[in-house]
SERO-4910 file (N, C-alpha, C, O; in steps of 0.05 Angstrom, whole numbers):
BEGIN
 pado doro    nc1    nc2    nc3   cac1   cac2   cac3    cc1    cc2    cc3    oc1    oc2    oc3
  Unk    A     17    -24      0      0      0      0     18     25      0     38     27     13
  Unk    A      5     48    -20     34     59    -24     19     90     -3      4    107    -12
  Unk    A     24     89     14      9    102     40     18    127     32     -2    142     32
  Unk    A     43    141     23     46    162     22     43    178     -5     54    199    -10
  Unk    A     22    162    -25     11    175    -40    -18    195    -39    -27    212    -54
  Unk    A    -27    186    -17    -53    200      4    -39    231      0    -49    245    -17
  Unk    A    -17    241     14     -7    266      9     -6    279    -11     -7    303     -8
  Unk    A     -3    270    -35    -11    285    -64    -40    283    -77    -49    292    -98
  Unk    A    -55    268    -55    -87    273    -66    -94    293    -60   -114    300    -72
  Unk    A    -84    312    -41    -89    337    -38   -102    347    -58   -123    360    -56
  Unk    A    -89    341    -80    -95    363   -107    -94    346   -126    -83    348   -148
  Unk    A   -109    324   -115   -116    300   -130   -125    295   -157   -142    311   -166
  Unk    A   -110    263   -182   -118    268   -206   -138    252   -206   -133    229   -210
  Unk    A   -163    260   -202   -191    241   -211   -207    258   -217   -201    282   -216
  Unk    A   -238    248   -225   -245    269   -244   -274    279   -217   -278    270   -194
  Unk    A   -284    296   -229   -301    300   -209   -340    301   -231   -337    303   -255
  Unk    A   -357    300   -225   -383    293   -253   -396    316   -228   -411    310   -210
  Unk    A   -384    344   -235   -395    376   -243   -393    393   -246   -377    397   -229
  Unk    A   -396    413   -255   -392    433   -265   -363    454   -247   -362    458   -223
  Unk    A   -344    463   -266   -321    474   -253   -335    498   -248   -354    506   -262
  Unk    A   -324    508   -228   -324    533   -227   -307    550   -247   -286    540   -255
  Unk    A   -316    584   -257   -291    585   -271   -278    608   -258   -287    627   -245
  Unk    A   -250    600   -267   -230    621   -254   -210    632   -274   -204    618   -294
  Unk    A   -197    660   -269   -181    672   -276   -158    659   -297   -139    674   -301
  Unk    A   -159    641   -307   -134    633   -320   -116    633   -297   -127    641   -277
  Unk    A    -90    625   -293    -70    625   -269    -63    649   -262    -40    654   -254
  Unk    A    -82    668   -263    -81    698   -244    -88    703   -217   -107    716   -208
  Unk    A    -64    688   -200    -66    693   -177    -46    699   -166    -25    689   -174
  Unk    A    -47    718   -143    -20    722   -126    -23    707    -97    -42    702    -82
  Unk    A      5    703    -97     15    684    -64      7    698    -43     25    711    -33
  Unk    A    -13    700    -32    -15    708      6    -15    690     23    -17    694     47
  Unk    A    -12    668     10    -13    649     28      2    633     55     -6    624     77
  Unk    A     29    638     39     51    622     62     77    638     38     72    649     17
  Unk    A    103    634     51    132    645     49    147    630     50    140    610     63
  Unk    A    175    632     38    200    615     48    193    614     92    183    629    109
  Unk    A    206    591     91    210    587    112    190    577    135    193    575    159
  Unk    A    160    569    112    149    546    124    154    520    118    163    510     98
  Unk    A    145    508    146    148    475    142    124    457    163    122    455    188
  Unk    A    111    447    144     84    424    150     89    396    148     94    386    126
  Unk    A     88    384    166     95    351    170     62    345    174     46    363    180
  Unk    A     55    314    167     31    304    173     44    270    181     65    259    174
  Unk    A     26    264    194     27    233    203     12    219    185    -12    226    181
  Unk    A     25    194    169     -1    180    153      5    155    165     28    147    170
  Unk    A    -28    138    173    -37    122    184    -55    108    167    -69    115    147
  Unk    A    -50     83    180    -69     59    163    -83     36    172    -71     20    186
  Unk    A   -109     34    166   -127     11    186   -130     -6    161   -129     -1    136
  Unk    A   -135    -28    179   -141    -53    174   -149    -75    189   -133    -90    199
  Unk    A   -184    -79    191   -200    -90    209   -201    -68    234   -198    -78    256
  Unk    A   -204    -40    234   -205    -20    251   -182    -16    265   -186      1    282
  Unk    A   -151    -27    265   -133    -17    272   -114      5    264    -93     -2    252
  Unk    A   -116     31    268   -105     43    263    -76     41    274    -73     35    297
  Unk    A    -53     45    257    -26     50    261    -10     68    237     -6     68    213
  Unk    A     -3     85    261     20    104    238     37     95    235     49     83    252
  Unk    A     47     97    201     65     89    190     83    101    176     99     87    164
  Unk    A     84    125    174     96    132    159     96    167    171     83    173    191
  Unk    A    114    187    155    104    218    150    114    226    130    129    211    117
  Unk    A    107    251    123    108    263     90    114    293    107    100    300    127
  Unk    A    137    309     97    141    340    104    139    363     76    145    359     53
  Unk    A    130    381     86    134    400     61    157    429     67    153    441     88
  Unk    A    170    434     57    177    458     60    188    486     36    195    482     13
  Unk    A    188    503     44    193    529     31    217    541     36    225    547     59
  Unk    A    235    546     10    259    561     19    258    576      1    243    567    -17
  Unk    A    269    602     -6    277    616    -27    307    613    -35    323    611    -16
  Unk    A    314    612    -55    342    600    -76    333    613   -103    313    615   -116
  Unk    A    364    622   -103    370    633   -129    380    604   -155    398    589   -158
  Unk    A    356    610   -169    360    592   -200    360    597   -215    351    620   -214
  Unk    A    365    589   -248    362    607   -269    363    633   -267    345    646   -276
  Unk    A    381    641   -258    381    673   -255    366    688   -245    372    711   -250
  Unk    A    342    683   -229    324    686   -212    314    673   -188    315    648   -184
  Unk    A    304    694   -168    305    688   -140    276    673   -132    258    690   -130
  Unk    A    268    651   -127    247    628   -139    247    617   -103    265    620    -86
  Unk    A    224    607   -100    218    593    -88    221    562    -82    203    550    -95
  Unk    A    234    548    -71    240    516    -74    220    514    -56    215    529    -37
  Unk    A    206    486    -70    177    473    -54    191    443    -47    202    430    -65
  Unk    A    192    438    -30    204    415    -22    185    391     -8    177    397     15
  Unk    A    176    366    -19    166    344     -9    171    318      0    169    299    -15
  Unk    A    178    317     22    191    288     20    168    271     36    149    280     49
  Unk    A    177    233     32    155    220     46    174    203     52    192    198     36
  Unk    A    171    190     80    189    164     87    162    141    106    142    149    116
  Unk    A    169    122    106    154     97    124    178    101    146    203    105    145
  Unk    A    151     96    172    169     87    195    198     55    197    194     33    187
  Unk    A    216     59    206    230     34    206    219      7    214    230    -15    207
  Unk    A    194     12    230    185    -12    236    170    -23    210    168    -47    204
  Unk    A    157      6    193    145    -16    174    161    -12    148    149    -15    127
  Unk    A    187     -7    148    204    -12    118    213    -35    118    227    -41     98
  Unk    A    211    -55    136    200    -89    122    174    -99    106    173   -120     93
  Unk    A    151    -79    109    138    -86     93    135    -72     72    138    -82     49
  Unk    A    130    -54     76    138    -33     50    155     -2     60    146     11     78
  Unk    A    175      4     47    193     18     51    192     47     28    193     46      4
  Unk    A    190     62     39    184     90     29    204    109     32    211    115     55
  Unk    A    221    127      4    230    141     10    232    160    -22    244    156    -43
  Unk    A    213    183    -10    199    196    -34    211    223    -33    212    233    -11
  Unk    A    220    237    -53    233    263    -61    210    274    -79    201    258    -95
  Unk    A    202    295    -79    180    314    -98    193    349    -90    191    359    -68
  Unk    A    202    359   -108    206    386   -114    209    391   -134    214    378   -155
  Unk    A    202    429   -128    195    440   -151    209    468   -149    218    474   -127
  Unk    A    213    485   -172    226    513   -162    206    542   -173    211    547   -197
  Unk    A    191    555   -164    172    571   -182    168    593   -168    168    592   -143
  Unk    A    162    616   -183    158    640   -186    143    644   -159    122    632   -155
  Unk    A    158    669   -134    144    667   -106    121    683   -113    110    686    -92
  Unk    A    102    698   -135     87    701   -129     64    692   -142     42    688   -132
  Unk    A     73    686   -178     53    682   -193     52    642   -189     31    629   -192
  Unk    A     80    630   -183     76    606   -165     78    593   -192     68    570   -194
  Unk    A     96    610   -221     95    597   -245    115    575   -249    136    586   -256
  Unk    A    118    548   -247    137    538   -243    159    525   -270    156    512   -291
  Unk    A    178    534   -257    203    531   -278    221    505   -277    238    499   -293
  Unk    A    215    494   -257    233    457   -267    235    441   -235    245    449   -214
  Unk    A    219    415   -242    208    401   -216    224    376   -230    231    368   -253
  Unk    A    228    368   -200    242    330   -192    221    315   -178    200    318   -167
  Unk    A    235    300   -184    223    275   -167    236    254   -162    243    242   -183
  Unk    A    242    245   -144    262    213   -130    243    195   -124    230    205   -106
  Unk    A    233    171   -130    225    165   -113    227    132    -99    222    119   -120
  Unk    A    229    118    -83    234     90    -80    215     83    -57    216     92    -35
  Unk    A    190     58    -70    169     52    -64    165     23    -62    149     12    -77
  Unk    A    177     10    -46    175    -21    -40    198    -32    -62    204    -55    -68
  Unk    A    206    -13    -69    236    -29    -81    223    -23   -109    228    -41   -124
  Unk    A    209     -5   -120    199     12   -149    220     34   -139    227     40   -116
  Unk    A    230     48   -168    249     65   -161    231     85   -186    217     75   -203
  Unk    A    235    114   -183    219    125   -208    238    156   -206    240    173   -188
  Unk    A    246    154   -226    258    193   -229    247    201   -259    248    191   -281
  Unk    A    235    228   -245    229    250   -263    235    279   -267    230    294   -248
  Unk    A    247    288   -290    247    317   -284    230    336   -301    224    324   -322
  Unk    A    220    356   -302    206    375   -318    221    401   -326    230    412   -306
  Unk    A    225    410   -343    235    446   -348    217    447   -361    212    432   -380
  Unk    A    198    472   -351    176    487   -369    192    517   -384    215    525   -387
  Unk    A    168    523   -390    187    545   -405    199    537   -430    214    554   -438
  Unk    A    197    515   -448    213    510   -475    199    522   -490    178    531   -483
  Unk    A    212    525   -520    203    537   -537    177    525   -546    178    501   -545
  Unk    A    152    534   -557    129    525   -567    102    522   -548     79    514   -551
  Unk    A    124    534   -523     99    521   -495    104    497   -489     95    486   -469
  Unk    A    115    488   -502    118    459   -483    141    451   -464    161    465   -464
  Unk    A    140    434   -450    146    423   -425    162    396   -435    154    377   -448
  Unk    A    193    403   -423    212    375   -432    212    363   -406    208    373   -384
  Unk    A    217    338   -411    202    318   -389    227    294   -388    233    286   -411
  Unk    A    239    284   -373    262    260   -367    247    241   -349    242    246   -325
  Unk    A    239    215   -363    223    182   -339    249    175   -346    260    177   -368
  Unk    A    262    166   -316    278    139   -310    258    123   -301    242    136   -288
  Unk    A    252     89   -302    243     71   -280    264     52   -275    272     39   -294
  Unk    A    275     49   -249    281     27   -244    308     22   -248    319      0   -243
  Unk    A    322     45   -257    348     41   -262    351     43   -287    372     51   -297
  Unk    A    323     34   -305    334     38   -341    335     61   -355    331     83   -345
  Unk    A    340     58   -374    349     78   -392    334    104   -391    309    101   -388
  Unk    A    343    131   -393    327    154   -392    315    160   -423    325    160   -445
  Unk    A    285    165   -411    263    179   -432    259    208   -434    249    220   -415
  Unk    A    268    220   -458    268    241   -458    232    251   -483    231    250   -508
  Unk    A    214    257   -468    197    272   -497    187    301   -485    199    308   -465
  Unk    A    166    319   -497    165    342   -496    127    338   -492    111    323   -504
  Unk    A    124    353   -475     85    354   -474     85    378   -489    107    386   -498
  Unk    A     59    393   -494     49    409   -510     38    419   -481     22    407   -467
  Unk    A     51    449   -474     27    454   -452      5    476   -457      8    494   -473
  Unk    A    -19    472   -442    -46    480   -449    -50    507   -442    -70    520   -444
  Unk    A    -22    516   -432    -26    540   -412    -47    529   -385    -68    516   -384
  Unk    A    -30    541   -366    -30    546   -336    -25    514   -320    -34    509   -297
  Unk    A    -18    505   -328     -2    474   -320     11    473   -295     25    493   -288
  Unk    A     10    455   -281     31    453   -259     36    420   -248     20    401   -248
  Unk    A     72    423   -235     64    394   -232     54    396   -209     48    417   -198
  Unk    A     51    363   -196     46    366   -175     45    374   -147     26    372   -130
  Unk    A     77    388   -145     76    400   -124     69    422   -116     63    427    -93
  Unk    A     72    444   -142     70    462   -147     33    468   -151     24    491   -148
  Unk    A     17    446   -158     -7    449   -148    -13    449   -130    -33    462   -126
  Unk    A      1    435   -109    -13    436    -73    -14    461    -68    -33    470    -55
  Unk    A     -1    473    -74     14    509    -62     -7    522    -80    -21    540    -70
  Unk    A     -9    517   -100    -25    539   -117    -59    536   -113    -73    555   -120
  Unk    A    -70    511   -102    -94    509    -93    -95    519    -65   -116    515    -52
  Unk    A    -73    533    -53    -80    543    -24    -78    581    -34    -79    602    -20
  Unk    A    -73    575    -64    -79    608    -59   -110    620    -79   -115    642    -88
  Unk    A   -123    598    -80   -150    604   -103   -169    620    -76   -163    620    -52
  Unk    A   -191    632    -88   -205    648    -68   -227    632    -69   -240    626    -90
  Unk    A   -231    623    -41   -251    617    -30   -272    626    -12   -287    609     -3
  Unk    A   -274    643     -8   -289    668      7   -321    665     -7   -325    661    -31
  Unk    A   -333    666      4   -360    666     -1   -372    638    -31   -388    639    -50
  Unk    A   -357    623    -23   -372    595    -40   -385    587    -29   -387    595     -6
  Unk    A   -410    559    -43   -429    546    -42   -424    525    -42   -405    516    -56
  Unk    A   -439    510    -28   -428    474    -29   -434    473    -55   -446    490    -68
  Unk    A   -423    448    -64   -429    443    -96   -405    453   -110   -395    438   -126
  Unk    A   -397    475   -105   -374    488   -124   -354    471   -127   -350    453   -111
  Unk    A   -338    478   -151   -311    458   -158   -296    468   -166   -305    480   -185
  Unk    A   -270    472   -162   -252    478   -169   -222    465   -190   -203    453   -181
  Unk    A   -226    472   -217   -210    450   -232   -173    464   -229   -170    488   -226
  Unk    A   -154    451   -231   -133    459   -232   -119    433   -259   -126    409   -256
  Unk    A   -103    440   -281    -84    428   -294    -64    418   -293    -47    429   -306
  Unk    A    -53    393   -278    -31    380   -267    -17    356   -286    -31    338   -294
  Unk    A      6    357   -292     25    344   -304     26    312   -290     25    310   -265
  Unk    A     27    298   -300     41    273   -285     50    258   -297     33    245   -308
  Unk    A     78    251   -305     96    230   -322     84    243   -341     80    267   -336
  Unk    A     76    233   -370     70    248   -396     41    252   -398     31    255   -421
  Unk    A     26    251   -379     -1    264   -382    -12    281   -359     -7    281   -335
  Unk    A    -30    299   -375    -44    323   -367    -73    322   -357    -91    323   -374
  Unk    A    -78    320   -329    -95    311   -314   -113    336   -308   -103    358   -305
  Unk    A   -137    331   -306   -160    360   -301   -167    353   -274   -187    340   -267
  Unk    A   -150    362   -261   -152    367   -221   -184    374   -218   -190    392   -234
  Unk    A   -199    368   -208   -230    376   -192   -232    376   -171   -230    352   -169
  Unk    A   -235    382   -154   -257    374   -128   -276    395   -112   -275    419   -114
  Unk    A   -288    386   -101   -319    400    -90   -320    405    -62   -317    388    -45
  Unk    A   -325    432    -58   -335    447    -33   -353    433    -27   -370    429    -43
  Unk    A   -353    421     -1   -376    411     20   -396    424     35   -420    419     38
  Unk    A   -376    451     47   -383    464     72   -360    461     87   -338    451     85
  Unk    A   -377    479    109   -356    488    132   -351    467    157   -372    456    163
  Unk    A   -332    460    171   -334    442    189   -306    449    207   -284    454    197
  Unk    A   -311    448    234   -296    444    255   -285    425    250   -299    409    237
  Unk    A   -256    415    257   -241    386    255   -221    395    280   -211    417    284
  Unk    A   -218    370    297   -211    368    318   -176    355    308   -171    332    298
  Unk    A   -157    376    314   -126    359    312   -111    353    332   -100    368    349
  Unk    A   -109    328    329    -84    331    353    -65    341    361    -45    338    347
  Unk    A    -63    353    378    -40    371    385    -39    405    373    -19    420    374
  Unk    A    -66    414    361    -73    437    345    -92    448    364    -92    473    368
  Unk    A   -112    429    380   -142    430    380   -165    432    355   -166    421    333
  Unk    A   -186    454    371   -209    452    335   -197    470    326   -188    490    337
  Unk    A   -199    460    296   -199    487    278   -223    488    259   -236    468    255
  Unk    A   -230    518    246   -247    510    225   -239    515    204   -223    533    200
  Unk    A   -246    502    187   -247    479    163   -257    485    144   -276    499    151
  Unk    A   -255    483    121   -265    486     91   -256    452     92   -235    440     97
  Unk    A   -287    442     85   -293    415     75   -291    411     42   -297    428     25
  Unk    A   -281    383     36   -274    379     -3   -287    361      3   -297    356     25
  Unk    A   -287    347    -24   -304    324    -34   -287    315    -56   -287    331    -75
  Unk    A   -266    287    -60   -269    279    -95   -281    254    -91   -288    242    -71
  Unk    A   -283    250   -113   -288    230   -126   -270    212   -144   -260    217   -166
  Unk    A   -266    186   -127   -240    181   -144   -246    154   -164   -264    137   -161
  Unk    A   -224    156   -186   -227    137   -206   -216    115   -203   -192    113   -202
  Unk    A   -236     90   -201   -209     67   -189   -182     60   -216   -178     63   -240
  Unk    A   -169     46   -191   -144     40   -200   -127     17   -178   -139      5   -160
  Unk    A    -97     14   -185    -88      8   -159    -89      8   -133    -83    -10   -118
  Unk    A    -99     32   -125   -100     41    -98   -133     38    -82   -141     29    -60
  Unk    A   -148     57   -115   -182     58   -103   -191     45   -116   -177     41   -136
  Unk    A   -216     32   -115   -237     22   -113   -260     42   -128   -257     65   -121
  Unk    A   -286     36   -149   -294     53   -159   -319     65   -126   -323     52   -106
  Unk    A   -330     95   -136   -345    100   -128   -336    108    -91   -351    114    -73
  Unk    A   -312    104    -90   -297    114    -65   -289    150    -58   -280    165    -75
  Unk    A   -294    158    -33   -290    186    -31   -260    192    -26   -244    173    -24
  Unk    A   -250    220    -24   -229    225     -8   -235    253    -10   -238    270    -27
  Unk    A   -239    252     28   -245    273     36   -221    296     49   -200    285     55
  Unk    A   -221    326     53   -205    334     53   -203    367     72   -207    383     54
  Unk    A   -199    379     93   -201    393    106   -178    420    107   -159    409    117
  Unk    A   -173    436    104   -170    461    101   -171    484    122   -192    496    124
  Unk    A   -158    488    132   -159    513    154   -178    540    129   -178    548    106
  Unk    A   -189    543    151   -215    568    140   -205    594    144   -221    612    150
  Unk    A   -172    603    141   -158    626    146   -160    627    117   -175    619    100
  Unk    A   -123    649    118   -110    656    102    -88    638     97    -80    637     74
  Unk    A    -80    626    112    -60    595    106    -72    579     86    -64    574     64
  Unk    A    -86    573     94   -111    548     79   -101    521     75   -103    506     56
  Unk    A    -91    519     99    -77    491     99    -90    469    109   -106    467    128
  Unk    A    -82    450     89    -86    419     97    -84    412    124    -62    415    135
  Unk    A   -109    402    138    -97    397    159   -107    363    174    -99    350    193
  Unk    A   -135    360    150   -133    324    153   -138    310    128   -153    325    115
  Unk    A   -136    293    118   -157    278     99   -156    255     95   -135    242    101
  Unk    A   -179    243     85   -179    206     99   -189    197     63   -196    211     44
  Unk    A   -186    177     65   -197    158     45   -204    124     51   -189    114     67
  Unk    A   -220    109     42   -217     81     36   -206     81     17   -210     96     -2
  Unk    A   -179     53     17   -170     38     -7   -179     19    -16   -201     12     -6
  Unk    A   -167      6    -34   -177    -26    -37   -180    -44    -11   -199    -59     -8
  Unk    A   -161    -43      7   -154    -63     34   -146    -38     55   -124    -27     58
  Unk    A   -177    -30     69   -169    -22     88   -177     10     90   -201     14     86
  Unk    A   -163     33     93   -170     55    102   -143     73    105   -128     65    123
  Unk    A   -138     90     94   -113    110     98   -124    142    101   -138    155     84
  Unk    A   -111    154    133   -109    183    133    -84    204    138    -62    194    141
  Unk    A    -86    229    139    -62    235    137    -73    262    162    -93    276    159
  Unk    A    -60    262    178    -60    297    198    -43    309    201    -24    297    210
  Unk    A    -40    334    196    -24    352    214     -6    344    245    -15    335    267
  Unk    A     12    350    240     28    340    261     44    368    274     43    381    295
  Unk    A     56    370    254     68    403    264     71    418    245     71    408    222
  Unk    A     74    441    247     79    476    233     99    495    237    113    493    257
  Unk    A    102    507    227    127    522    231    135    550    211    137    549    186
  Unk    A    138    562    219    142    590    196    110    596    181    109    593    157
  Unk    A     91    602    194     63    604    176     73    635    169     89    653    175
  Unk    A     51    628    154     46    660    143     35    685    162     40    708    169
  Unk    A     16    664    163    -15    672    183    -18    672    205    -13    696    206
  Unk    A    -25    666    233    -35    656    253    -57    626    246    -78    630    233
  Unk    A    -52    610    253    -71    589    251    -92    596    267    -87    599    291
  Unk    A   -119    601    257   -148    595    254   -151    585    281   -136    567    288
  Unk    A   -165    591    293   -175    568    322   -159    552    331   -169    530    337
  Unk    A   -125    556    337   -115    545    348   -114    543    380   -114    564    391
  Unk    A   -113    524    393   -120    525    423    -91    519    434    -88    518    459
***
C-alpha cells in the first residue's frame, strides 16, 4: 500500500461529474505562506479498525536563487516508519522551483523508491512552443526524454498543492468545484474537487480548527476502488492549509493529519 501517496491527493488526479467553477486563468498572487514554512503530517493505516501510523510526508519552503532568478523551492519528502520498511519501505523526493508570487513553475524533480519501485522524473517548463521537456527513468533503465504540449497554466504536482492554497474561497457554495491542470509522467490531468461546507475538525496537538470541507471523487485504479470518496479539510484562514484527509483503499482505510507547523504565514485559525 503505497500510504504516502494520500499526500498528493491533496490536489488529486480524478475526475469529479460537475460543473467547474470558472476562474481567472493562473491569475493569482501568493498570500498564502513564504519561504520558511514547514508542514509535516502523520499518515496512518487501518485494517479490520486498527489504526497504526506508519509513515510521515514534510513539506517545506525556501527561497534560492536559480536560473538567474530568486524562486521559491517547494520541497516534499515521504518516508515509512522503520518498523514498517520491512513491509513496505518508502522514501519519496518531490520538488519544484517557481515564481514566489505568480507560483509559475520553472523545473520540478522527483526521487522516488516505493517497495523497491524506483521512479525519477524531471520537468523544465518554459521551452520553446509552450511545451514542457520531461526526463522518466524507471528502475534504473534507460532515460526517456519527450516534450508535452502545454495547455497553458499547467503545474506539476507539487507546485499544485501550493497553488490550490492560494485560489479564493471566500463566499462559496457547497457544490462548487474547483478544476486545476496538473502534469504527471506524460499526461495532463483536469484536477477537480468540491466544496462541502464548513466544518470544525478536531487535531491533535492543534485543537479545533475551522475547516473548509472537499469532496473527490475518485477513479479506481491500484490504490481505489470505484465510487470511493477522499475527503479533505483546510484551515478556513488565510494559510488554507491541509490539515486532515482520509480515504478508503482497496484493503483497508488510509489518513493523513497535521502533526506540526512552523514559519506560517498567518496565525492558525482556532488554534488552542
Amino acid at each position: 500500500m503505497r500510504f504516502y501517496k494520500l499526500i498528493f491527493l491533496l490536489t488529486p488526479f480524478f475526475a469529479l461529474k460537475a460543473n467547474a467553477q470558472q476562474t481567472d486563468g493562473c491569475k493569482i498572487t501568493n498570500t498564502a505562506f513564504a519561504a520558511g514554512e514547514k508542514i509535516c503530517y502523520e499518515v496512518s493505516y487501518t485494517w479490520f479498525l486498527i489504526w497504526t501510523d506508519v509513515g510521515e510526508a514534510c513539506f517545506t519552503i525556501n527561497s534560492d536563487n536559480r536560473f538567474g532568478k530568486t524562486l521559491l523551492h517547494l520541497k516534499a519528502t515521504g518516508k515509512s516508519y522503520q518498523f514498517y520498511d520491512w513491509f513496505f519501505k518508502v522514501r519519496d523526493l518531490y520538488e519544484s522551483w517557481v515564481d514566489p508570487v505568480s507560483l509559475a513553475p520553472h523545473y520540478y524533480n522527483r526521487n522516488i523508491y516505493e517497495g523497491g519501485f524506483t521512479k525519477e522524473n524531471e520537468y523544465w517548463f518554459n521551452q520553446p512552443g509552450d511545451s514542457v521537456k520531461i526526463r522518466i527513468r524507471r528502475k534504473g533503465g534507460p532515460n526517456k526524454f519527450v516534450s508535452v504540449k502545454s495547455p497553458g497554466c499547467l503545474f506539476d504536482v507539487v507546485t499544485a498543492i501550493y497553488y490550490s492554497r492560494c485560489l479564493n474561497f471566500s463566499g462559496i457554495k457547497p457544490e462548487t468545484v474547483f478544476p486545476i491542470k496538473v502534469l504527471m509522467d506524460e499526461e495532463i490531468f483536469n484536477v477537480k474537487y468540491k466544496f462541502l461546507g464548513k466544518e470544525d475538525r478536531k487535531i491533535s496537538g492543534i485543537g479545533k480548527v475551522p475547516c473548509l470541507k472537499f469532496q473527490v471523487d475518485l477513479v479506481a485504479g491500484d490504490i481505489f476502488s470505484s465510487n470511493q470518496k477522499l475527503l479533505v479539510w483546510i484551515t478556513d484562514d488565510a494559510n488554507k492549509l491541509p490539515v486532515y484527509i482520509e480515504s478508503p483503499i482497496r484493503v483497508g482505510s488510509i489518513q493523513a493529519r497535521l502533526k506540526s507547523q512552523q514559519g506560517l504565514r498567518h496565525k492558525l485559525a482556532g488554534k488552542n
